[in-house]
C-alpha positions in Angstrom: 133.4 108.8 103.4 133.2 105.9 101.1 134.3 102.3 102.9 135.0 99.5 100.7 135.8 96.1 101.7 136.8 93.1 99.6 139.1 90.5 101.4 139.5 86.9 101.7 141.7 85.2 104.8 142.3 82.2 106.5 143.5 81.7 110.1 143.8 77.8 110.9 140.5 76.7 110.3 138.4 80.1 110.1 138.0 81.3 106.5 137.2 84.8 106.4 135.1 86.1 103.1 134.0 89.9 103.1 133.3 92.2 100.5 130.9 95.5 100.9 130.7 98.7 100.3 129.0 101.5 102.8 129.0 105.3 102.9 126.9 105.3 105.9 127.9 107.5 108.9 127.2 104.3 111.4 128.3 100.9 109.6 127.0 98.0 112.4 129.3 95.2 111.6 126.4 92.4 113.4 126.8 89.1 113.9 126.5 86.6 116.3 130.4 85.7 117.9 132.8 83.8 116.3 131.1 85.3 112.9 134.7 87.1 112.4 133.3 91.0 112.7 136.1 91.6 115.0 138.8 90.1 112.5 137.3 92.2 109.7 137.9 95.2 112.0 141.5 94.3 112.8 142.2 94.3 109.1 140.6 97.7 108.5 142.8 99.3 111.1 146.0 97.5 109.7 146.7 94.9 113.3 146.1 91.6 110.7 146.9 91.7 107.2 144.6 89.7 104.6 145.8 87.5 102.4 143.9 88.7 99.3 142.3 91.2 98.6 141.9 95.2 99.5 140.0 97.7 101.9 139.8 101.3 100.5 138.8 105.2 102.1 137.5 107.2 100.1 138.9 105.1 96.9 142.5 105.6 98.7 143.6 102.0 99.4 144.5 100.9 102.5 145.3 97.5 101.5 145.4 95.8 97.8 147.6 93.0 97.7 147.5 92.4 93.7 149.5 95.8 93.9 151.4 94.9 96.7 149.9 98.1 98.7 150.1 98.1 102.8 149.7 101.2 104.7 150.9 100.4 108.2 148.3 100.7 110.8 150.1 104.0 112.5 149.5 105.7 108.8 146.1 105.0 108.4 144.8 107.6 110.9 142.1 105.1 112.0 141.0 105.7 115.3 139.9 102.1 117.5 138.4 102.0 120.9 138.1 97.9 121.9 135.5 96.5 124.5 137.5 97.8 127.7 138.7 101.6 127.8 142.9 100.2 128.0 143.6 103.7 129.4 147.1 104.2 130.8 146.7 103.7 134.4 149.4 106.0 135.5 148.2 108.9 133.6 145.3 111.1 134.5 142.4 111.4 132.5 143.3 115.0 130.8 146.9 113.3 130.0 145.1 110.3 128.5 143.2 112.2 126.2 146.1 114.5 125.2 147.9 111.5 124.9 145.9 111.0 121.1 146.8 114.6 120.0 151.0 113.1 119.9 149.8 110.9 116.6 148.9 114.3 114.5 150.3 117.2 113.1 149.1 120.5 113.7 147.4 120.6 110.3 145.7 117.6 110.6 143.8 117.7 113.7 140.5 119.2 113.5 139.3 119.0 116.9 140.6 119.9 120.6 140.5 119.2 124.0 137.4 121.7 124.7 135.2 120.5 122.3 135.9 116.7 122.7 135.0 117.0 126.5 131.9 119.2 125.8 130.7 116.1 123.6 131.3 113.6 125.9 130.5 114.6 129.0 133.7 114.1 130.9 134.6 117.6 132.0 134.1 116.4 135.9 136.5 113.5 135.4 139.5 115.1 133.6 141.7 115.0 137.0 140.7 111.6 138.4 142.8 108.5 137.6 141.5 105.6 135.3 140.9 104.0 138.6 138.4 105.6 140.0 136.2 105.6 136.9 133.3 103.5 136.2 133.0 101.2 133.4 130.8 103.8 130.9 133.5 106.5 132.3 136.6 104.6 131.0 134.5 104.0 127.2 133.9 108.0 127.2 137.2 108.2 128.1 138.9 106.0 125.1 136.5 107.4 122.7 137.7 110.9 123.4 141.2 109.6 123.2 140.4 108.1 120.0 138.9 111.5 118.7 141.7 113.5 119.8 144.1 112.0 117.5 141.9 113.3 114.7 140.9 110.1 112.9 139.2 109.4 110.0 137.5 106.6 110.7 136.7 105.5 113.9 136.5 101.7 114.5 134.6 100.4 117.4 134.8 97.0 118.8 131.6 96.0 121.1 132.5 98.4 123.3 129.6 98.1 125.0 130.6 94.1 125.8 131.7 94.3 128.5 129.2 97.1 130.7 126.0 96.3 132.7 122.7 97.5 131.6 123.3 100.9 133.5 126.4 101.7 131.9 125.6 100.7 128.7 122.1 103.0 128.3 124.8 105.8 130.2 127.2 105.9 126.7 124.6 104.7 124.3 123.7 108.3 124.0 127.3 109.6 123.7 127.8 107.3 120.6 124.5 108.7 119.6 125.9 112.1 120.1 129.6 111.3 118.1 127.6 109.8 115.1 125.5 112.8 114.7 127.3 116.1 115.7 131.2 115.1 115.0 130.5 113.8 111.5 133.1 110.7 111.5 132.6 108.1 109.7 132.2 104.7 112.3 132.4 101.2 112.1 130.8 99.6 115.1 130.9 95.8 115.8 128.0 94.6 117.5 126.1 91.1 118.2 123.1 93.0 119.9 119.9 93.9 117.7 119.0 96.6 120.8 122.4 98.2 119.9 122.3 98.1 115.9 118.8 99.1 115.8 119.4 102.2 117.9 122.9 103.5 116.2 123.0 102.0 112.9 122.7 104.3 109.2 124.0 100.9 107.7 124.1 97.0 108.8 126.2 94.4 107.8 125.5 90.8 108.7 128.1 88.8 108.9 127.9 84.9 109.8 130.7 82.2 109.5 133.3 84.3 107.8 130.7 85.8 105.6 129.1 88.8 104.9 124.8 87.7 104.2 123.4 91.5 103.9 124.1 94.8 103.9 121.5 97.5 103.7 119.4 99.5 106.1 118.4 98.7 109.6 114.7 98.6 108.9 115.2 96.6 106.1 117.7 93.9 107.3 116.8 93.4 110.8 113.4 93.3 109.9 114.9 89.8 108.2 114.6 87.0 111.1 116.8 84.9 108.9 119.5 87.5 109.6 119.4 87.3 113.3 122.3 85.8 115.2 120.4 82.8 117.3 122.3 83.9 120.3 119.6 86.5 119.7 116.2 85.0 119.4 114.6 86.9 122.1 115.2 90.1 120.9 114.3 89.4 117.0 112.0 91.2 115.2 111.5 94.2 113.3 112.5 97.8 112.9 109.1 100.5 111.6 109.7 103.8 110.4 107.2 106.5 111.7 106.5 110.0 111.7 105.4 111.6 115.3 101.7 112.6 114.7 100.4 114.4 118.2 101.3 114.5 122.0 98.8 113.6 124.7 100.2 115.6 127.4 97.5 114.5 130.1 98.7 110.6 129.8 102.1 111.2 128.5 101.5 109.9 125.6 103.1 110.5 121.7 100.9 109.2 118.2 103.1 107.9 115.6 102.2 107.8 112.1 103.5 104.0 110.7 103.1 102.0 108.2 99.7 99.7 108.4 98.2 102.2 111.3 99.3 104.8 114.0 101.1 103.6 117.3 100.9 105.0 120.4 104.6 105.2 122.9 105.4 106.6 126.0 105.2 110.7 125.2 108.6 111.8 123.1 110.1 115.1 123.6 110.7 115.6 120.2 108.4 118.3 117.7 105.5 116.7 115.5 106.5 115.1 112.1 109.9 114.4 113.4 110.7 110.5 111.4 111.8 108.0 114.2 112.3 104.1 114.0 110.5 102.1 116.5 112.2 98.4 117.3 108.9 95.7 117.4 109.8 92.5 118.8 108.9 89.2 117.6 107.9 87.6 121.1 105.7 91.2 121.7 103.2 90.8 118.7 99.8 89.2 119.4 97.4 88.1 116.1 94.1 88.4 116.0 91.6 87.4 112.6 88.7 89.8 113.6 89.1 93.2 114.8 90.1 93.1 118.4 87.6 95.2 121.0 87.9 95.1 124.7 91.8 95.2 125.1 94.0 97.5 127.1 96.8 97.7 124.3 96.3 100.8 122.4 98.4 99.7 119.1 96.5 97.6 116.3 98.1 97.5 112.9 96.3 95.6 109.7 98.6 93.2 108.1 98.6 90.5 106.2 100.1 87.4 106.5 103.5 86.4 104.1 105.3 83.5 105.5 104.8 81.2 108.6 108.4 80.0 109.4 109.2 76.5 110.4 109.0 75.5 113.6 111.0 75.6 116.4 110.1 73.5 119.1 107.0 74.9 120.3 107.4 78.4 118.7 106.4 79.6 114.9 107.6 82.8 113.8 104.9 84.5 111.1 106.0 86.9 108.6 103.7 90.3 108.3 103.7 92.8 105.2 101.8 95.9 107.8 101.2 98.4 105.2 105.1 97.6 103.0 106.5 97.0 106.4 108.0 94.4 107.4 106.8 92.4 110.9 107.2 89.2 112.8 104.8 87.5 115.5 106.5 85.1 117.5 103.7 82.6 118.3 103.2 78.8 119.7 102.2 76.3 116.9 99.1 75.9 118.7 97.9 79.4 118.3 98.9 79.4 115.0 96.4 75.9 114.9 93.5 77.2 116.5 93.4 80.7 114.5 93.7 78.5 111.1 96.6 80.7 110.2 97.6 81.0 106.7 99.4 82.9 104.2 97.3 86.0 102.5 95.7 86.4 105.5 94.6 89.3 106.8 95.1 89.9 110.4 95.5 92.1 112.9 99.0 92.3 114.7 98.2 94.0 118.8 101.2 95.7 120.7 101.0 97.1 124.2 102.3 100.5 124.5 103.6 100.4 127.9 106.4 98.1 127.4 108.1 100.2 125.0 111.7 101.2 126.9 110.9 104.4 128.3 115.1 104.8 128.5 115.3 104.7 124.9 112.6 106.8 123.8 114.3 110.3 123.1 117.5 109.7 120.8 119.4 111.9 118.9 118.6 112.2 114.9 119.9 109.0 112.6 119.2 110.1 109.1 118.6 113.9 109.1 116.0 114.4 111.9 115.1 110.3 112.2 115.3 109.0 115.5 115.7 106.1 117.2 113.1 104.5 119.5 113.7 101.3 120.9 111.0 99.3 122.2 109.0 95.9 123.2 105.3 95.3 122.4 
């Protein structure tokens, strides 16, 4: 599936300039809010129409206002779950998910009941009202809904906004699951770097109305000028590895990565599987001489690109490890008293222990890639 966007809109003040093109299987529309993702989304399922401009599927246009095309939202078979389940609170959850299948004809759905449940998980809850559902149960719920009317593109709106930490690392594998085994096309809107680096086959940044990048996760969110500032903490980088060996006695996995190898809590996943570990800025530590003595097990060579400006008391400092990309989020004064320069080389020290042990074992991204979030 091909997606091509190129509109231009204005709503009162907000003017709303997007053009791109993606024929990922996971398009992360990211962005801090207010950057219009969530407007861009409404126009791709047909609830706001641009005022120049088009959206294509698969080179079958959607909208193109110069030719005075418009297919109506209900024609567009464009599936959309939004940040809260909005199940029908009289209906069970069995009729709620059958309520999707009234939208297609035989011939055009390509999935049932069985086999929707089976992927989500929600084979316990099909006789229980929306009620007594948790918040990651309702989201299961609306996603199977969404699948049941047979979509071909399925358009997701933060819908992790709105759950707790529990509920969101519940469903985060579910997404995971959809992304990987159904083979439909999704557009997910996100202002989390935790979320887009874990689900993501393409990113698009999007700030003010604009779109500012699109291209893979490890190479744009490995850009710090890209992340939202409602995101700070969590900026950083994303490295591609290969798993090397398991340590079964400390429960430990080697990963083959650019500039060195890195050691994470032990993956159940076979050797030379490709996986994408998520290095934050604030978790890097420099050193100028080879470090000895230290309890974290991860030391990559770099070299030093960029030292960013300053902001307050905090530097960032751009790493190439190897043709990777990598950020050090460091006080000015460290970045003083180590005489740190560009065309340095250094030596950039992550612990292995804080790496999220509940993000460790995800299902493939690209082929056999898998995600692996963690801190330093």
């Amino acid at each position: 599936m091909s997606l091509s966007v190129d509109i231009r809109h204005r709503q009162g003040d907000f003017r709303l300039e997007a053009k791109f093109e993606s024929a990922g299987r996971l398009t992360a529309l990211f962005g801090r809010s207010g950057a219009g993702k969530s407007s861009l989304v409404s126009m791709i399922a047909g609830l706001t129409r641009p005022d120049h401009g088009c959206i294509t599927i698969d080179g079958e246009p959607l909208v193109d206002t110069e030719k005075r095309v418009y297919v109506p939202a209900h024609r567009r078979r464009v599936g959309y779950v939004f940040q809260e389940g909005r199940l029908f609170p009289h209906l069970t959850v069995r009729r709620n998910l059958l309520y999707g299948r009234w939208f297609r004809s035989a011939a055009e759905r390509y999935t049932g009941l069985d086999d929707v449940v089976d992927l989500l998980g929600i084979a316990p809850l099909l006789d229980r009202s929306p009620a007594r559902l948790s918040g990651g149960e309702k989201q299961r719920v609306a996603i199977g809904r969404a699948l049941l009317a047979s979509p071909r593109l399925l358009l997701m709106d933060e819908p992790l906004a709105a759950l707790d930490e529990a509920r969101k690392a519940e469903i985060l594998p579910y997404i995971e699951r959809l992304r990987d085994k159904i083979g439909l096309p999704i557009v997910y809107v996100s202002h989390s770097v935790a979320e887009v680096a874990r689900l993501a086959t393409t990113v698009v940044t999007m700030a003010n109305g604009t779109v500012t990048a699109v291209g893979r996760p490890s190479d744009v969110l490995s850009r710090p000028d890209l992340v939202p500032g409602a995101d700070e903490a969590e900026a950083g980088a994303v490295l591609k590895a290969v798993i090397q060996s398991h340590d079964d006695i400390f429960g430990l996995t080697t990963l083959t990565a650019a500039g060195g190898m890195l050691t994470v809590p032990r993956l159940h996943r076979p050797l030379g599987t490709p996986v994408r570990v998520r290095v934050r800025a604030r978790d890097v530590m420099l050193a100028t001489e080879p470090p000895h003595g230290l309890s974290a097990l991860n030391v990559l060579t770099a070299t030093i690109r960029e030292i960013g400006e300053p902001h307050g008391p905090v530097v960032d400092v751009r790493l190439d490890a190897g043709g990777a990309q990598l950020t050090a989020r460091l006080t000015r004064r460290s970045v003083s008293m180590l005489a740190l320069a560009p065309d340095l080389p250094v030596y950039a020290v992550i612990k292995s222990i804080a790496f999220d042990e509940a993000n460790l074992s995800l299902a493939p991204q690209y082929g056999t890639d898998v995600a692996v979030e963690g801190g330093n």
